[in-house]
RONU-711898 format. One record per residue (C-alpha): x, y negated, z. Coordinates in steps of 0.2 Angstrom, whole numbers, padded with zeros to 4 digits, always signed. Example, Ala and Ser with C-alpha at 12.3 -4.5 7.8 and 13.67 -1.06 7.14 Angstrom:
BEGIN
+0062+0022+0039 +0068+0005+0036 
This chain:
BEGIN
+0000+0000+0000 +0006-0017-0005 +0011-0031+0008 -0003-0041+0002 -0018-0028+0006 -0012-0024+0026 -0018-0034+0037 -0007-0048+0043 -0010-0052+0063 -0003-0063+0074 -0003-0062+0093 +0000-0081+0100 -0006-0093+0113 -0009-0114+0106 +0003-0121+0115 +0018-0109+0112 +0029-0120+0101 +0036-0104+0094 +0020-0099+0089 +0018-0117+0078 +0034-0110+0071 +0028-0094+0064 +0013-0104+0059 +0020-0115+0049 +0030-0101+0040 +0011-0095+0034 +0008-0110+0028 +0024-0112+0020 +0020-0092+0013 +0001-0096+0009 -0002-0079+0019 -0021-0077+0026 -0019-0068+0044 -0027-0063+0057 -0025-0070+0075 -0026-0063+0092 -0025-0075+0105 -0015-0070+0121 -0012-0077+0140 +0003-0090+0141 +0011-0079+0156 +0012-0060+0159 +0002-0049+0159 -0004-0046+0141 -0012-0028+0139 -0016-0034+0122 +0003-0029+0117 +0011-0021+0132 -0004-0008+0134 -0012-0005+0119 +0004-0007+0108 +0015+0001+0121 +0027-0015+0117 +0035-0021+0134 +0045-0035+0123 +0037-0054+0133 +0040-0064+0122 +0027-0074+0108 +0024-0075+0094 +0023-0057+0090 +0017-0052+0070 +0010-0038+0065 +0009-0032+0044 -0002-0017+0043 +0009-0002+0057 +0025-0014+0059 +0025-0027+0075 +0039-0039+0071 +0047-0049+0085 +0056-0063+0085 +0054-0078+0075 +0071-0077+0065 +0067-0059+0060 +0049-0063+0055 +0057-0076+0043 +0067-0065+0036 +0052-0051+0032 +0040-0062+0028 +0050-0068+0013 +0053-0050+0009 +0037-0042+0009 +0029-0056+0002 +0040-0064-0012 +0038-0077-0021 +0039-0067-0037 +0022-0063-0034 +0017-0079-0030 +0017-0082-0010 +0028-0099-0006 +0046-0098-0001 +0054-0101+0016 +0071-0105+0004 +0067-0117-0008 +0082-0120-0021 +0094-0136-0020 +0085-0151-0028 +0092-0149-0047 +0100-0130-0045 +0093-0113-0044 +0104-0110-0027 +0096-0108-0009 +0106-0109+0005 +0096-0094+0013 +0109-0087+0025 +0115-0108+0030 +0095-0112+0035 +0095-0095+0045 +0107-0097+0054 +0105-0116+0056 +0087-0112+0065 +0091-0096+0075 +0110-0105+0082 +0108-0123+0083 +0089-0124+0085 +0084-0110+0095 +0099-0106+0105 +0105-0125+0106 +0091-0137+0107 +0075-0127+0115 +0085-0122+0131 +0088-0143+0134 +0069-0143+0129 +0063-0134+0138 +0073-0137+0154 +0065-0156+0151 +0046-0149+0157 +0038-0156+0170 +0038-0141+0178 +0029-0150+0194 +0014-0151+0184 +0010-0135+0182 +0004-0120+0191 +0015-0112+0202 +0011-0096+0196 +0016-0102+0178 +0033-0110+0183 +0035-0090+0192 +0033-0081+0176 +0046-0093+0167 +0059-0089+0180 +0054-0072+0175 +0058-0076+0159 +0073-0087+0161 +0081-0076+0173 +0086-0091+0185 +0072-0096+0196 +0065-0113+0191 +0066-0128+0201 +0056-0143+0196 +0065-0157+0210 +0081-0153+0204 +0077-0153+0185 +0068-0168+0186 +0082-0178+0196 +0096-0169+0181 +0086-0174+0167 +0094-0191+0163 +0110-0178+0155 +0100-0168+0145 +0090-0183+0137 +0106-0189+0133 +0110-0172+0124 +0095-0172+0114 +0100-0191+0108 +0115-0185+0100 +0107-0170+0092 +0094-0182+0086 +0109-0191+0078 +0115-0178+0068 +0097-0178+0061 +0101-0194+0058 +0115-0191+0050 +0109-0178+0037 +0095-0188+0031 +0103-0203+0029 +0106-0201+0009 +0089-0204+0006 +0085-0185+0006 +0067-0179+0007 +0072-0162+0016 +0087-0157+0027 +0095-0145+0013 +0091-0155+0001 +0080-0144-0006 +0065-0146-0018 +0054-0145-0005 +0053-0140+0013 +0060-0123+0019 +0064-0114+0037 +0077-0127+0039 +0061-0139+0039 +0048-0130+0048 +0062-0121+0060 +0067-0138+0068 +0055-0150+0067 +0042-0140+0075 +0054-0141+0091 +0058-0160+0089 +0037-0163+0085 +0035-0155+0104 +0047-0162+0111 +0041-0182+0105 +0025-0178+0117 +0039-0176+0131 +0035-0195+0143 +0052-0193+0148 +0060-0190+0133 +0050-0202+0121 +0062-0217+0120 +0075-0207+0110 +0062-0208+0097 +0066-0224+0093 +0063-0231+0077 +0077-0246+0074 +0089-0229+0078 +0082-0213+0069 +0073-0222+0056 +0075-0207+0045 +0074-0195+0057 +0055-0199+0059 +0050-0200+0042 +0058-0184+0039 +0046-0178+0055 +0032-0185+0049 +0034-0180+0030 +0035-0162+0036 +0020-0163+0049 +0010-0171+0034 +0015-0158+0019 +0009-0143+0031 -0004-0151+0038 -0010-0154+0016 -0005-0136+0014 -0015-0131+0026 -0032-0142+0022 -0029-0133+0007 -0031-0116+0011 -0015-0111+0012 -0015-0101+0025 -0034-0095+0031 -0036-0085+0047 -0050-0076+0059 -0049-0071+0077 -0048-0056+0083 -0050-0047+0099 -0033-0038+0106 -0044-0021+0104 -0050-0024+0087 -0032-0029+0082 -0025-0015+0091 -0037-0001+0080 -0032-0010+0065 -0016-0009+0069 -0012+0010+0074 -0023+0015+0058 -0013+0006+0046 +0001+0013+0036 +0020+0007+0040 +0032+0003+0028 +0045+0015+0021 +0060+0017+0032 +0070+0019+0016 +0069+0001+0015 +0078-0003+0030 +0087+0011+0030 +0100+0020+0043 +0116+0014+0043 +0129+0027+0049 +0144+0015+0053 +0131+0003+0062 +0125+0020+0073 +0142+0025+0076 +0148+0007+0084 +0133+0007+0093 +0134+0025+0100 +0115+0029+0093 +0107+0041+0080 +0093+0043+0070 +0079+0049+0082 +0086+0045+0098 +0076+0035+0112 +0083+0021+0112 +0083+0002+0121 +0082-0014+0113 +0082-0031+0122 +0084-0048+0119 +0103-0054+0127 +0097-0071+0132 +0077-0073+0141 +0063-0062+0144 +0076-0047+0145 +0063-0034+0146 +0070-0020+0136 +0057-0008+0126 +0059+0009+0124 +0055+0020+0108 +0063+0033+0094 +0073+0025+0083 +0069+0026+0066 +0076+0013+0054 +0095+0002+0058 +0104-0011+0047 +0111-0026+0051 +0098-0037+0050 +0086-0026+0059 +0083-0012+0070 +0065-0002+0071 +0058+0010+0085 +0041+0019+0085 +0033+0015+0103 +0017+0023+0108 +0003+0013+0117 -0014+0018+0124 -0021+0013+0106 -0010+0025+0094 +0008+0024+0086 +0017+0009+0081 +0036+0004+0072 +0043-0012+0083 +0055-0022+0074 +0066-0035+0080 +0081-0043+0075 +0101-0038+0078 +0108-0052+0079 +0105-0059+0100 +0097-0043+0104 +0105-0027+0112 +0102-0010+0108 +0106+0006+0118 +0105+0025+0119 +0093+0031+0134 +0077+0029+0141 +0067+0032+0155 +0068+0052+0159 +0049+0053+0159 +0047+0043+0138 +0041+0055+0125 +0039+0046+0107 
């Protein structure tokens, strides 16, 4: 079955900035979806019971058997199981004037400067006094570090300065007049992969004068260029969705075909570095937050991605996530059977 007849479904919560990410990417894809809205803080039976995924963090996406997680991993497989040779968008536009795209600069670009650089000053500059203690407790959980709202809020003034200079390179890029940050023909993941993080950031009241017109004039064009171009794409039907319940995705889910491990693959070499083998029970875990490792049978490994069938209360279902920032490991609890 093609890409284009499983179901598409994504698990996310409004506010999750993250979640606006992979949103913009089905915009930018012209991918109708499904969506399954899920609780900001654990627990969320929707995943880690009927999908038997114990991974915390969201967005999750699901196409047709195979749960992706991770952000950087979904762009990469949403450009690869829908292609633009079949006439779904790109997330990697060529440079204006050329037929080149700088795929593997704008993924790293958003995964290493964005994701690993900037969201951890971000999100270190909530008001965490503001919220629910029970909230700020599950992102301690997350973050490993237990959370402390006084003494963020009296370190903030460093931070804010942080962000200023990363606003300036911004700044910087933009400043020949381009439309996009690669230069391309029109926006890509480098787009959509940052300036969903600087758009949640400008509601920030402690952040706000960085935003500062007579300095990153360009900077906020660029911002609001890109807000408006997905906010057109979308008024067009780009990316058309209905709601689901976590049991009706769940039974759509485990019923649907996955795709060919042959696609991914087995890599011996990459097995043999990792001490793992085809079949084994296996951990994967991210290396940085929510390190919550899930358990399965491995059944695909390359270097972009690793796979692992998981069983959850609902049926059978391949987990993907990404190699790079994640771990993998042999073993599991003595009591897993997949």
């Amino acid at each position: 079955m093609t890409p284009s007849k499983l179901p598409v479904i994504l698990y996310h919560y409004d506010p999750s900035p993250f979640a606006t990410k992979v949103k913009s990417m089905l915009i930018l894809k012209r991918i109708a979806h499904k969506r399954v809205n899920v609780a900001m803080t654990l627990p969320r039976p929707e995943i880690t019971d009927l999908l038997g995924i114990t991974y915390r963090r969201i967005p999750i996406l699901a196409i047709g058997n195979d749960v992706y997680c991770d952000t950087s991993l979904i762009a990469s497989v949403l450009e690869r199981r829908f292609p633009a040779s079949e006439g779904y968008g790109t997330l990697y536009p060529s440079r204006t004037g050329t037929q080149k795209a700088d795929t593997g600069l704008a993924k790293a670009l958003v995964l290493y400067w964005n994701d690993k650089v900037l969201f951890p000053l971000g999100g270190n500059s909530l008001d965490y006094g503001r919220f629910d203690p029970a909230f700020v407790a599950d992102r301690s959980q997350w973050s490993g570090v237990t959370i402390d709202p006084k003494r963020l809020s009296a370190t903030q003034g460093p931070r804010t300065s942080a962000l200023s200079s990363h606003l300036a390179l911004l700044e910087e890029q933009l400043s020949d007049g381009r439309h996009w940050l690669l230069d391309t023909e029109k926006p890509g993941l480098a787009d959509i992969g940052i300036q969903f993080f600087f758009a949640w950031l400008q509601r920030f009241k402690t952040i706000k004068d960085i935003y500062d017109p007579a300095v990153v004039p360009k900077t906020l064009e660029w911002l609001a260029r890109t807000a408006e171009y997905l906010a057109q794409q979308e008024n067009n039907g780009a990316a058309t969705f209905e709601k689901l319940s976590g049991e009706e995705a769940a039974k759509i889910i485990v019923s649907a075909p996955h795709e060919d491990e042959n696609v991914i693959g087995f890599l011996e070499a990459e097995g043999n570095r990792l001490g793992v083998k085809l079949g084994d029970t296996v951990s994967v875990m991210p290396l940085d937050t929510g390190k919550i490792p899930t358990y399965g049978r491995l059944v695909s490994l390359n270097r972009e991605e690793v796979a692992i069938e998981v069983i959850g209360s609902a049926g059978r279902v391949r987990v993907h996530f990404p190699r790079l920032e994640y771990s993998l490991k042999a073993g599991g609890p003595a009591s897993s059977k997949f």
